[in-house]
N, C-alpha and C positions, 0 to 999 in steps of 0.2 A: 205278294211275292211275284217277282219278276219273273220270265220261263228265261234260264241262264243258259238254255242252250242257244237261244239267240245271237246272230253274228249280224247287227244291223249295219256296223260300217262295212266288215267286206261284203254284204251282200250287194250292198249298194255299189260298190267300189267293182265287183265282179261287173254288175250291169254295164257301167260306166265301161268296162275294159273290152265287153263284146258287144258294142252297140254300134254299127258302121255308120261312121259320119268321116265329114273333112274337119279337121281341127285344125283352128285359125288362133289360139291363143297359147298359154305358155305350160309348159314348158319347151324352148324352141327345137326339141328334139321330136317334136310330135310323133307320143307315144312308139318312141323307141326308132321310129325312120331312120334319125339322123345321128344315133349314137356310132361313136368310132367304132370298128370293127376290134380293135384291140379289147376295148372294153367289153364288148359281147363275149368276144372268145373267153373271157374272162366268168362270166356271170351268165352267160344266152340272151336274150331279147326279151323273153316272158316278161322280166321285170317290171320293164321299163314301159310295158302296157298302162300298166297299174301305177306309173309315176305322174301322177294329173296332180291339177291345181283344184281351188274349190270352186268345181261346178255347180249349179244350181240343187243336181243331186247329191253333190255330196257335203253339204254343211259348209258352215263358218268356224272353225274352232274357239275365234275369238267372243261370236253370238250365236252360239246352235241353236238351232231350234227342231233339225229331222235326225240325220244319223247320227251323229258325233254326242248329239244330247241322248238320244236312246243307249248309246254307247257307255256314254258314260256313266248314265244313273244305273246301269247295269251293275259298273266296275263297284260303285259307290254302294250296293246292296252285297253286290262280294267279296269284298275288301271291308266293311263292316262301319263306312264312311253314311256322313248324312249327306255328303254332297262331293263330288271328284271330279276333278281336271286333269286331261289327258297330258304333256308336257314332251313337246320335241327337240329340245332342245334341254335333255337331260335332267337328274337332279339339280343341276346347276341353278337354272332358271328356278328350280320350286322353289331352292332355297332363299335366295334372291326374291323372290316375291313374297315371301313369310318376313322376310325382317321390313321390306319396304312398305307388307300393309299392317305393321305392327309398331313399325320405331319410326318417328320421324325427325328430323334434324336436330341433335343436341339429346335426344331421348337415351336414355341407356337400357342395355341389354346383357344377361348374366348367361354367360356360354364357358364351357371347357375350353383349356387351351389346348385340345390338339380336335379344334376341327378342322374340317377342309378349306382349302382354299377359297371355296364358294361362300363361303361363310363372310371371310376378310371381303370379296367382292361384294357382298350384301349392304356391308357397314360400310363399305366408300359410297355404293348407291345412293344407299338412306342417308348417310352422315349422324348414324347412331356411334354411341361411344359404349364400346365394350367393358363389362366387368369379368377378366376375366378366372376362373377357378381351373386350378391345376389336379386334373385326373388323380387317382390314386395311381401308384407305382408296384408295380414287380420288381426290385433290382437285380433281384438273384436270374428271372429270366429276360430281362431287360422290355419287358413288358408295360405298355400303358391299360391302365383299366376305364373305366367308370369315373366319374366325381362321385362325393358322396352325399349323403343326404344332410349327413352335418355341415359340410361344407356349403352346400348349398346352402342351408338354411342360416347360416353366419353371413354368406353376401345378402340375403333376400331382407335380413333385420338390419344390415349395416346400408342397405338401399333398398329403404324401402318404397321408391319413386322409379324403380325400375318397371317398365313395359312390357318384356317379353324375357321369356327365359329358353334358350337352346340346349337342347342336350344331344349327344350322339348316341344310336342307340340301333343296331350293336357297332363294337369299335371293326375293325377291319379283323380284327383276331376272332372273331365273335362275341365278345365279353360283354355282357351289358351288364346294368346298373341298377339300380332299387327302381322303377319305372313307379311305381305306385306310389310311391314313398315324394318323387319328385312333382307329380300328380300335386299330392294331397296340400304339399308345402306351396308350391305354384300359387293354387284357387286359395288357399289362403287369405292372399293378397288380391284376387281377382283378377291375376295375371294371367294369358295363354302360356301355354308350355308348347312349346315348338318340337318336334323331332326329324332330327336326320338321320331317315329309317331306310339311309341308301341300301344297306346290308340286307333289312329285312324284311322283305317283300312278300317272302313264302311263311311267316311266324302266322300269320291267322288262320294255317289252310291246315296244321296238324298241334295235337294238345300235346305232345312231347318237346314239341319247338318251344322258345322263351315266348311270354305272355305280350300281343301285337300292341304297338303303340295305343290305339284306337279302342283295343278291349280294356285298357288298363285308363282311359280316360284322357290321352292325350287331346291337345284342342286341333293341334293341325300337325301332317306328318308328310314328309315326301319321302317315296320309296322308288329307286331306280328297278324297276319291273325286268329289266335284260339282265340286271348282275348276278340274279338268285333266280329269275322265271325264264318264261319263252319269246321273251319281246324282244326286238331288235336294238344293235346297241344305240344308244341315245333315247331309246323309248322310255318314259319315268310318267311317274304321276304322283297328285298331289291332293291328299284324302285332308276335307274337314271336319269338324263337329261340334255343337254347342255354339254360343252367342259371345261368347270375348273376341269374336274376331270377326273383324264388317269384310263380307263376301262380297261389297263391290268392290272393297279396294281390293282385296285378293285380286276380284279380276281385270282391274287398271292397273294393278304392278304387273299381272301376265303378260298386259299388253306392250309394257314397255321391254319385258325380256323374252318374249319369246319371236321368234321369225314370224313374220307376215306371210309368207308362203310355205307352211305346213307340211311336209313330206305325208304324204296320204298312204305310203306303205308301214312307215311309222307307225301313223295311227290303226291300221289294222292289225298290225301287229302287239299291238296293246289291246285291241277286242277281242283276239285270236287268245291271247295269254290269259286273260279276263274267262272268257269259255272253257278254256281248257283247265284251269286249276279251279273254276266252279264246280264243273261235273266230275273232274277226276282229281283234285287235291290232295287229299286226305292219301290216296292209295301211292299218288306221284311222292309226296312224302315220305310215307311210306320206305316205299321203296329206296329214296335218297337218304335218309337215316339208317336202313340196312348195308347200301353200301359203304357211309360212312366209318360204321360201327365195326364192320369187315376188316377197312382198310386200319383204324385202330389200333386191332387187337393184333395183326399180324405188324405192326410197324412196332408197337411195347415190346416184340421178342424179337425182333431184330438187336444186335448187340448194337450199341451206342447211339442206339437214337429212342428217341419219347415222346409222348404226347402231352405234355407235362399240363394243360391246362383244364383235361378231362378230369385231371386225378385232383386239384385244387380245391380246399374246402369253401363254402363262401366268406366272401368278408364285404364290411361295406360297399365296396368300388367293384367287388363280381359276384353278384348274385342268381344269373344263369349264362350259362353256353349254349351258344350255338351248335348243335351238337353235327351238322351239316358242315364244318370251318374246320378243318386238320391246321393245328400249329404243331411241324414237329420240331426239336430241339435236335440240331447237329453238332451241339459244341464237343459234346465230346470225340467227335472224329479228329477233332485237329485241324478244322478249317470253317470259314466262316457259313450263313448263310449264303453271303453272296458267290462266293465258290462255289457253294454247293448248286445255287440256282442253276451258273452257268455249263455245270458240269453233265446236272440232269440235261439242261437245253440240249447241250452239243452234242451227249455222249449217247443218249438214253431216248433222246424224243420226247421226254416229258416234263412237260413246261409247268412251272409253280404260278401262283397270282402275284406273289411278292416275297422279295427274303429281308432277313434286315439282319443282323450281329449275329444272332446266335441261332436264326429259327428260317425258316418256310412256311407258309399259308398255303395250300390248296382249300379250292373252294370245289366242293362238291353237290352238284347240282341234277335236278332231274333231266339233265341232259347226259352224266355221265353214266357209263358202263359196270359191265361187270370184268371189260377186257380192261379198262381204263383203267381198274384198281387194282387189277395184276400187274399190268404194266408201272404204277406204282410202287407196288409191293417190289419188282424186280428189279427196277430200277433203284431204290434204294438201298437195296440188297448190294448192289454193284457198288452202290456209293462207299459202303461200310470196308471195302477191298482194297479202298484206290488209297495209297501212298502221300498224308499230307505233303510229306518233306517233296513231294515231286511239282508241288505246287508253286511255282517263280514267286506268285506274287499273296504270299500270307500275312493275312490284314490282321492285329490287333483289336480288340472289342475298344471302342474308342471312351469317354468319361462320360458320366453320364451328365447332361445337358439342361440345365436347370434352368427352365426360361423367370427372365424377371418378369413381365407383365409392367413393366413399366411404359405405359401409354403419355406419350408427351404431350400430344394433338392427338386428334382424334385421326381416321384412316384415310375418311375422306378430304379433311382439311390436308396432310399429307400427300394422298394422290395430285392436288389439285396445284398444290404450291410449287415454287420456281424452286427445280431440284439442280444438282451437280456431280459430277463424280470427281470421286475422290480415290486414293489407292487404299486399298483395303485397310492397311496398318493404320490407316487417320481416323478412320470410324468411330471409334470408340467414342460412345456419349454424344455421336449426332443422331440427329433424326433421321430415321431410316426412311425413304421413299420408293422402294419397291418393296413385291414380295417375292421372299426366298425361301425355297420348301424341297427337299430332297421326295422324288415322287418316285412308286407308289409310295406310302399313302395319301401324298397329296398335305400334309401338315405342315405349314409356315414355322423356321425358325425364326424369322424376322418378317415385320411386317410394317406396313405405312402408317406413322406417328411412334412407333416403336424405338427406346432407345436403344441402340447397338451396346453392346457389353462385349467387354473381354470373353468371359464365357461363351458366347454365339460365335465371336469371330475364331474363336480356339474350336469351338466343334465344327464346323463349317469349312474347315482348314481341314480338319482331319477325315470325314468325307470326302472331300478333294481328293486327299492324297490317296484316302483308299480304296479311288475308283468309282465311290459312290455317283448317282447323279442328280446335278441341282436345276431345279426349275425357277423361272420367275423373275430370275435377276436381267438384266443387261448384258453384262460381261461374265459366262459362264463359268471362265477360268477362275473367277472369284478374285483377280487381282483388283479389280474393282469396283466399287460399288456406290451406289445413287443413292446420295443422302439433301433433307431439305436443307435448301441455302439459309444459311443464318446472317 
């Protein structure tokens, strides 16, 4: 057993910040001299003490061998990993590096279609060719779930040549999936089972949370440590375990995605969050499922709004919630989610993580309050008052969006090919050469090698019109769009 109270990177990173020298290398602001005054007033100087490059004392991230390695075997005994990588450059990078040292050119890989973006960048890296399986569905709350184990287990028989398997886990709503189930079907075949466990960072640290990637047998997971913990944003890591997956490629695909100069407050901020949800976990839990449960129970008896996914029996595709994740349901006011976000923003002070047709997501974290979920509660209170008909601009819930999965080329062949634009109405049935994904959540309606369909360019229109906003593409207005030249 490790002693988890141990803080080996900032300790060292403290030294480093009061040691008087002249410094002759980089960052060229040495230690905070030469930052703009703008930016101080901003943030103070302290910072940028602690903003060093890798000194001799302070490790290599890409070969530790003193703090960053102490650091991390740390993370990797509390986080429930046989071996961890710190990551500065977000989940993005984990992800990216899980399919690059698992798939390689032409290899295929069996993923949900609503993962992230980071996903789609994976596979133009690798030049792996997706199989991919459509989540279960909510319609009634316009909801995506889980894939399910059937599902899964119908591509894994129909490919059986497939190398890795992705799953998302939990979805942005908190929903996760039969994880054990996904588990048992994977090793099967003696495939890794990959998870993007951006969402769930804090599930190892209390037995009320949904059951951790890592405890349920996962082979490799990355979890963004700042979306659920106390790390800084961009700080993420990326937990191993078991032998279907070669640890040096892990660490040659890092090398090629992660920055050669490592932000060193990052990474303390990742030992800081490491320490702190070791010793006090359980209680910081705790306590974030009590305020969750609060904010709940008082939001059910507000008139026209719900929590609708608390109250859901399981079924294949949601098997636990994230019980920290408020989805609440606004359709019955009379106006959309996205109303609703901007209404709390402007009116109220209180900012959601994401809205989408019919709901809201807050995410409740052991950063938030007990004033934070009155302020909640009041503000929505306020919401249930305000007059749809006053609202200019009332969006319709738009059709729902049935991606084909129709892969013509692969992503990477796509990315890589001599593209053109074309006006939106000509698409139909070309190859798509970028990606287009209404953010948050970050989920590609169209992607490179994908053929454009009527249906995409009809939902993608209607986001448009209703304000929504799209990432990815070229020409944002959507009048047109980069398709490969034929």
């Amino acid at each position: 057993m490790l002693n988890q109270n141990q803080t080996p990177l900032i300790d060292a990173l403290k030294a480093c910040t009061t040691r008087p020298h002249a410094p002759f290398y980089t960052p060229g602001h040495k230690r905070g001299a030469g930052i703009s005054p703008v930016l101080t007033d901003l943030i103070g100087k302290d910072a940028f003490r602690a903003d060093l490059t890798e000194l001799a004392e302070l490790d290599n991230l890409f070969t530790p061998q003193s703090v960053i390695l102490a650091a991390q075997e740390l993370a990797a005994e509390a986080f429930g990993a046989e071996k961890t990588w710190f990551l500065v450059n977000g989940s993005t990078c984990g992800i990216e590096a899980a399919i690059l040292a698992t798939c390689r050119t032409g290899d295929k890989i069996i993923l949900p279609r609503n993962v992230h973006s980071s996903v789609i960048s994976g596979l133009i890296l690798s030049g792996a060719i997706p199989i991919f399986i459509n989540p279960a569905y909510n319609s009634d709350l316009d909801i995506a779930y889980s894939i399910t184990p059937a599902a899964l287990k119908a591509a894994l028989a129909k490919h059986p040549d497939t190398k890795a398997v992705l799953i998302v886990y939990p979805t942005y709503n908190g929903v996760c999936g039969d994880l054990p189930a996904f588990v048992n079907l994977t090793h099967q075949y003696n495939i890794p089972l990959i998870v993007d466990e951006a969402h769930g960072a804090h599930f190892h640290f209390h037995p009320e949370l949904p059951t951790s990637a890592l405890s349920a047998g996962a082979d490799l997971t990355v979890q963004s440590i700042h979306k659920t913990l106390g790390a800084m944003t961009q700080a993420s890591m990326l937990h191993i375990q078991g032998k279907r997956i070669d640890i040096d490629r892990v660490n040659k695909a890092l090398q090629l995605v992660q920055s050669t100069s490592p932000s060193f407050i990052l990474l303390a901020s990742l030992d800081a969050a490491r320490q702190q949800m070791a010793i006090q976990g359980e209680k910081l839990m705790s306590q974030t499922l009590q305020l969750a449960q609060a904010a709940r129970i008082e939001i059910n008896q507000i008139s026209g709004l719900s929590t609708p996914l608390a109250k859901k029996e399981k079924s294949p595709g949601f098997i636990d919630l994230d019980k920290t994740r408020l989805t609440v349901n606004v359709s019955k006011l009379g106006f959309t989610g996205f109303e609703s976000e901007e209404i709390l923003d402007e009116k109220f002070n209180v900012t959601p993580e994401f809205s989408s047709w019919q709901n809201l997501t807050f995410i409740i974290s052991l950063g938030n309050t007990d004033t934070d979920i009155q302020n909640l509660i009041k503000s929505l209170n306020n919401l249930t008052h305000i007059n749809p008909l006053k609202i200019q601009n009332l969006w319709c819930k738009p059709k729902k969006y049935h991606t084909s999965n129709m892969i013509a080329i692969s992503p990477r062949e796509a990315f890589f090919a001599d593209s053109e634009t074309v006006l939106c109405e000509k698409t139909q049935n070309r190859i798509c050469a970028e990606i287009i994904c209404p953010y948050p959540p970050g989920i590609p309606v169209l992607m490179p090698g994908e053929l454009i369909t009527k249906s995409a360019l009809e939902y993608l229109q209607e986001i448009q019109n209703m304000g929504g906003f799209i990432t990815g593409c070229a020409n944002e207005s959507l009048q047109t769009l980069k398709v490969v030249k034929t």
